[in-house]
TORKOL-990546 format. One line per 3 residues: number of its first residue (from 0); for each residue x, y, z of C-alpha. Coordinates in pm, 1 decimal. Layout:
BEGIN
NUM	X/Y/Z | ...
***
This chain:
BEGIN
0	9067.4/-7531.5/-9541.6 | 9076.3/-7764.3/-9222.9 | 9377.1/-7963.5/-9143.6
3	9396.6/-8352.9/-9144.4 | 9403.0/-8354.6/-8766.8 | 9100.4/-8160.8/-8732.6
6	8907.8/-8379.7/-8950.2 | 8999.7/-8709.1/-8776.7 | 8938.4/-8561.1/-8436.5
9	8594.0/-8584.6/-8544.7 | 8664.1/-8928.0/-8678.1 | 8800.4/-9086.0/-8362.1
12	8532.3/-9083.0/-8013.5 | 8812.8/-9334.5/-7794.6 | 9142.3/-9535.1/-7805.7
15	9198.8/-9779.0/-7572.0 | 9605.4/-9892.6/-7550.6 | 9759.3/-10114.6/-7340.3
18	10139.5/-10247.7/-7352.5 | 10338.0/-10506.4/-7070.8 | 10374.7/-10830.9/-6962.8
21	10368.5/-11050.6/-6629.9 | 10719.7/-10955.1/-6540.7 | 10727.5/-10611.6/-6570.1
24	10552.0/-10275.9/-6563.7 | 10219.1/-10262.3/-6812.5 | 10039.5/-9906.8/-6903.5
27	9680.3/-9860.6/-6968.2 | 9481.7/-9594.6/-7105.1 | 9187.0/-9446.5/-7238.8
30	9151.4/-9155.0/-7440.4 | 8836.5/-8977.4/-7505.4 | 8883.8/-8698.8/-7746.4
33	8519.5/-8611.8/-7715.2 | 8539.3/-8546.8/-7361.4 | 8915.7/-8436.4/-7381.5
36	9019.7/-8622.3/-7064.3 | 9226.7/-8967.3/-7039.0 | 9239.1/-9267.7/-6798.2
39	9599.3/-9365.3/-6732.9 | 9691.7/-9702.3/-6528.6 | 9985.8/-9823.5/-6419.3
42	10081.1/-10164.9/-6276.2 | 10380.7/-10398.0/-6130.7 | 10449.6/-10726.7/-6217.8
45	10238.8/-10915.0/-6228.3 | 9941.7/-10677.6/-6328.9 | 9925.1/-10530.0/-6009.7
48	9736.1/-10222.7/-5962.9 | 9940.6/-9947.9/-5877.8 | 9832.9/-9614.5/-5958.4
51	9519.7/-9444.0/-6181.1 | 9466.1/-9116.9/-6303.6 | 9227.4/-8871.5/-6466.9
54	9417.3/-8641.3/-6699.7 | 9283.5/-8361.7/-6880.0 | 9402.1/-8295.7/-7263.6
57	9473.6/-7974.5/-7420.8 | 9344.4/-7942.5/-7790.0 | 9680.0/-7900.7/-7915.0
60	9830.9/-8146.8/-7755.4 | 9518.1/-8336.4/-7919.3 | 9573.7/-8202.3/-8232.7
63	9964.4/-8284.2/-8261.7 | 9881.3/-8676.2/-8137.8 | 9572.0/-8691.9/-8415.7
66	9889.6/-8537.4/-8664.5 | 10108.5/-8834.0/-8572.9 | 9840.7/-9135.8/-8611.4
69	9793.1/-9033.7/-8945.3 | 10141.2/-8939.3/-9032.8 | 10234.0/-9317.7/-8939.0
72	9868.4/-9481.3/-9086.2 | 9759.4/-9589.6/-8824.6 | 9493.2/-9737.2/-9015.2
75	9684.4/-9951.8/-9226.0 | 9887.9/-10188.2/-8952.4 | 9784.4/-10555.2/-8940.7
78	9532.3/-10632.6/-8686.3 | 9798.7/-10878.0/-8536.5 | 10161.2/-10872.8/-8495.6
81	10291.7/-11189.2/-8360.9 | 10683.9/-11328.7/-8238.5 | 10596.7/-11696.1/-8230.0
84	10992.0/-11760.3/-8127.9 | 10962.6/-11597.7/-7747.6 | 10663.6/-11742.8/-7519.1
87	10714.0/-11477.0/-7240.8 | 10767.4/-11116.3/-7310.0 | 10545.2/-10752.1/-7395.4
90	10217.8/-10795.5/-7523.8 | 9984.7/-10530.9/-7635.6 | 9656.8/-10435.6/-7803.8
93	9508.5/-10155.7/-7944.8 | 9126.8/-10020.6/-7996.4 | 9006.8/-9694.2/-8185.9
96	8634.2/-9646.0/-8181.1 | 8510.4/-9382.9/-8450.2 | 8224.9/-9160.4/-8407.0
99	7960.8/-9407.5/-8632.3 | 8122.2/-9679.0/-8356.9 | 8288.4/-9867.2/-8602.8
102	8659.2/-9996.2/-8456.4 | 8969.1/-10081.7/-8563.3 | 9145.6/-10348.6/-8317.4
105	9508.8/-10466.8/-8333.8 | 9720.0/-10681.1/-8134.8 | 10044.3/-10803.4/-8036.9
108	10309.1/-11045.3/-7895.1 | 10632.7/-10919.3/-7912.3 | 10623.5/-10843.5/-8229.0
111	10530.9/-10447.0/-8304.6 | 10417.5/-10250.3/-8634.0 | 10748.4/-10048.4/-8776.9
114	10592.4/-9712.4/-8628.4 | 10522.4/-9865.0/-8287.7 | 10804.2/-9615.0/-8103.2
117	10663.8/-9304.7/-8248.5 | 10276.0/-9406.4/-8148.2 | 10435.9/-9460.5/-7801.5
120	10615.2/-9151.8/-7785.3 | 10258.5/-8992.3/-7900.0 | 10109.6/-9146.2/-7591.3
123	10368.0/-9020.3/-7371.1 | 10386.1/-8695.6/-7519.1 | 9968.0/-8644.9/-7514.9
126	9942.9/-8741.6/-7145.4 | 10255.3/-8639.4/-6987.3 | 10334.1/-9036.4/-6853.8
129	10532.3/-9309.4/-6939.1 | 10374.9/-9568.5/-7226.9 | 10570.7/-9823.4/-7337.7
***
């Protein structure tokens, strides 16, 4: 019998994250578990450029982040998360793209799911870089 996080690897072809605002750092990447390699970005304030990478992903690193996306259901956040109280502040988004190319898309304004620590700590922990 196959475990859950083998199955959805073949689920998922890309997720696209990003998290920041105008005053302060922002991350962006891509993941492409087909390919096993990310895109990482980093910027200033601002949305300054700052630095890009290329970073290859072992399969169990893979395998523990696909583990975690379905241990917090991923699936089953709201597509938007909104603070309407604070104008300025983090925003973020969210895209998975599944091997049929259907996608899930969610979105934010500092406001965040309940499990939004632990998918950033996945990030973090899959790629080796701050997310978050």
């Amino acid at each position: 019998m196959r475990e859950k996080g083998y199955r959805m690897k073949h689920k998922i072809k890309t997720l696209k994250a990003f998290v920041g605002g105008f005053m302060g750092p922002s991350y962006k990447v891509k993941i492409n578990l087909e390919t096993e390699f990310a895109i990482y970005n980093v910027s200033d304030s601002g949305y300054i450029p700052k630095d890009t990478e290329t970073i290859e992903l072992s399969k169990e690193k893979i395998e523990t982040f696909l583990k975690t996306l379905e241990t917090i259901k991923i699936d089953k956040w709201k597509k938007n998360y909104e603070n309407t109280y604070v104008l300025d502040g983090t925003s973020w988004n969210l895209e998975i793209t599944f091997g049929n190319n259907k996608k899930l898309s969610f979105t934010g304004n500092n406001a965040y799911p309940y499990q939004w620590k632990t998918f950033c700590n996945s990030i973090q922990k899959l790629l080796g870089k701050t997310f978050g």
